[in-house]
N, C-alpha and C positions, 0 to 999 in steps of 0.2 A: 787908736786903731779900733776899728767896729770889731766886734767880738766873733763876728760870724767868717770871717776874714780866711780861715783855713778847714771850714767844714766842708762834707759831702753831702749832696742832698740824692733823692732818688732820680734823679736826670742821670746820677753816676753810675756806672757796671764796674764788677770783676771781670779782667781780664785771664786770660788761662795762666797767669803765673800768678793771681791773688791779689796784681796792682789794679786800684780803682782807676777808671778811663770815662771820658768825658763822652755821653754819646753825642751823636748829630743832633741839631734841634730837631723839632717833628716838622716834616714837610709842611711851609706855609709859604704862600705869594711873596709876603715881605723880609723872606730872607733868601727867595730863589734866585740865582744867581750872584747875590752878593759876598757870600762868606761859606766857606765850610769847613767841618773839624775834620781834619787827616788822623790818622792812626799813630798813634805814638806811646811806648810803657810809661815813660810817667807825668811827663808836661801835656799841655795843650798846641798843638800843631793846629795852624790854622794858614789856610789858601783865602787871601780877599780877594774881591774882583772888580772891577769897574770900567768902565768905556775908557776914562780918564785917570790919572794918576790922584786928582784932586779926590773924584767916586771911589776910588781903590782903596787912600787913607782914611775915607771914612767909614768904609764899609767896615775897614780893622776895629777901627773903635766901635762900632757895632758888635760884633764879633767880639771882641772882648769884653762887654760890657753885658753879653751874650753867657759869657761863663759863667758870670757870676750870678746873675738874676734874670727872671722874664722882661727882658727887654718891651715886650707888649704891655707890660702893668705900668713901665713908667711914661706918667703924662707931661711933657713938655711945656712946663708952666714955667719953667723958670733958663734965662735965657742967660749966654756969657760969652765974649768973644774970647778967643783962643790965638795970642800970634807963638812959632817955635822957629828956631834958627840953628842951625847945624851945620857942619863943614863939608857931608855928603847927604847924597840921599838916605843911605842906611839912617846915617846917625839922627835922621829927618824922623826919620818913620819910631824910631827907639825913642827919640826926646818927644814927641807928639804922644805915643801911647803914654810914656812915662808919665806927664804931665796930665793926660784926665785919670791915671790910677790914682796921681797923687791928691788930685780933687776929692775924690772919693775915700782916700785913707783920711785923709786933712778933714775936710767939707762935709762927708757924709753924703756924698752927691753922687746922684745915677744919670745917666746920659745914656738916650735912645735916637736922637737927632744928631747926626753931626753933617755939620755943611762945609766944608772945607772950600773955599772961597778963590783959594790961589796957592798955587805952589810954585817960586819962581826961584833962580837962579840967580845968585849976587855976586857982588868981588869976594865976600867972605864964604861963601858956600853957599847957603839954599834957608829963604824963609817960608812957611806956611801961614795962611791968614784962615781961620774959621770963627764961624760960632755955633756952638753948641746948644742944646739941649736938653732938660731932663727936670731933678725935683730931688730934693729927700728922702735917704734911706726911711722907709718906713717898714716893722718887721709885720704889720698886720696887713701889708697890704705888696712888699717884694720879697719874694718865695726866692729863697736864700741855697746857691748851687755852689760851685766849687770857689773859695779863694784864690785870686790871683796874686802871686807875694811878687813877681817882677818880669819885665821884658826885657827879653834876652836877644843877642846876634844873634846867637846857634841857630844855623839854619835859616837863617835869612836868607832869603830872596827874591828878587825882584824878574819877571820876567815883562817884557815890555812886545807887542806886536801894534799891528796900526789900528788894529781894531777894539786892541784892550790891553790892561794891564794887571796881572794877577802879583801880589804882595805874598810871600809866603815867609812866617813868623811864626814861634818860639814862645810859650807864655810860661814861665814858670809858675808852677803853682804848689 
């Protein structure tokens, strides 16, 4: 496991009880409307968003990937297809994040791209097909924010309308 895996960096604040809280990124084009950090004492609360269910799932990994390091410093050199299968949606969305965390505890790998290709509906429950994005941890060159230790149901949510679909998730950290 990277060593940096449970640090805070100055992205973090005290909150009025003394708990560190993860702020918002700084307003920029390539994260407006796809993710945002809700208020919560001690995890990472995050709302994903996307037209499609498939843009929703990625945006999370974005967003998560968001916690941990400038998702802008990582260059998309290195590419991997992603399939995840689960018995619902929830359990969809939790084995997907779980899986590129584990890349990156495993791998040392950071991921800024995710294309989530299809999410469909089986006799066994539900598979996702992507491919990802990203390159190696490097500390001279990804600027090192909160650890994520795991993803959680708490608070899960899926809200679904015809015009979008917002994901709201849980990051233990």
């Amino acid at each position: 496991m990277l060593s940096w895996l449970r640090c805070r960096s100055k992205r973090s604040r005290t909150d009025s009880e003394g708990e560190q809280a993860l702020e918002n990124p700084e307003k920029s084009e390539k994260f407006e409307g796809k993710f945002e950090f809700l208020e919560h004492t001690a995890d990472v609360y995050i709302s994903a968003h996307g037209a499609t269910m498939e843009e929703a799932f990625g945006n999370a990994g974005l967003a998560m990937f968001e916690v941990m390091t400038d998702t802008q410093k990582i260059t998309p050199r290195h590419r991997e297809a992603v399939e995840v299968e689960a018995e619902d949606e929830y359990a969809l969305l939790y084995s997907w994040l779980e899986s590129l965390l584990v890349k990156f505890e495993v791998n040392g790998m950071l991921f800024s791209q995710f294309d989530v290709h299809s999410i469909k509906e089986t006799t066994q429950g539900y598979k996702l097909k992507a491919t990802i994005h990203g390159e190696k941890f490097d500390p001279q060159k990804h600027s090192q924010k909160v650890g994520v230790k795991a993803v959680t149901y708490h608070q899960m949510e899926f809200i679904k309308t015809p015009q979008n679909v917002t994901l709201m998730l849980l990051l233990d950290i």
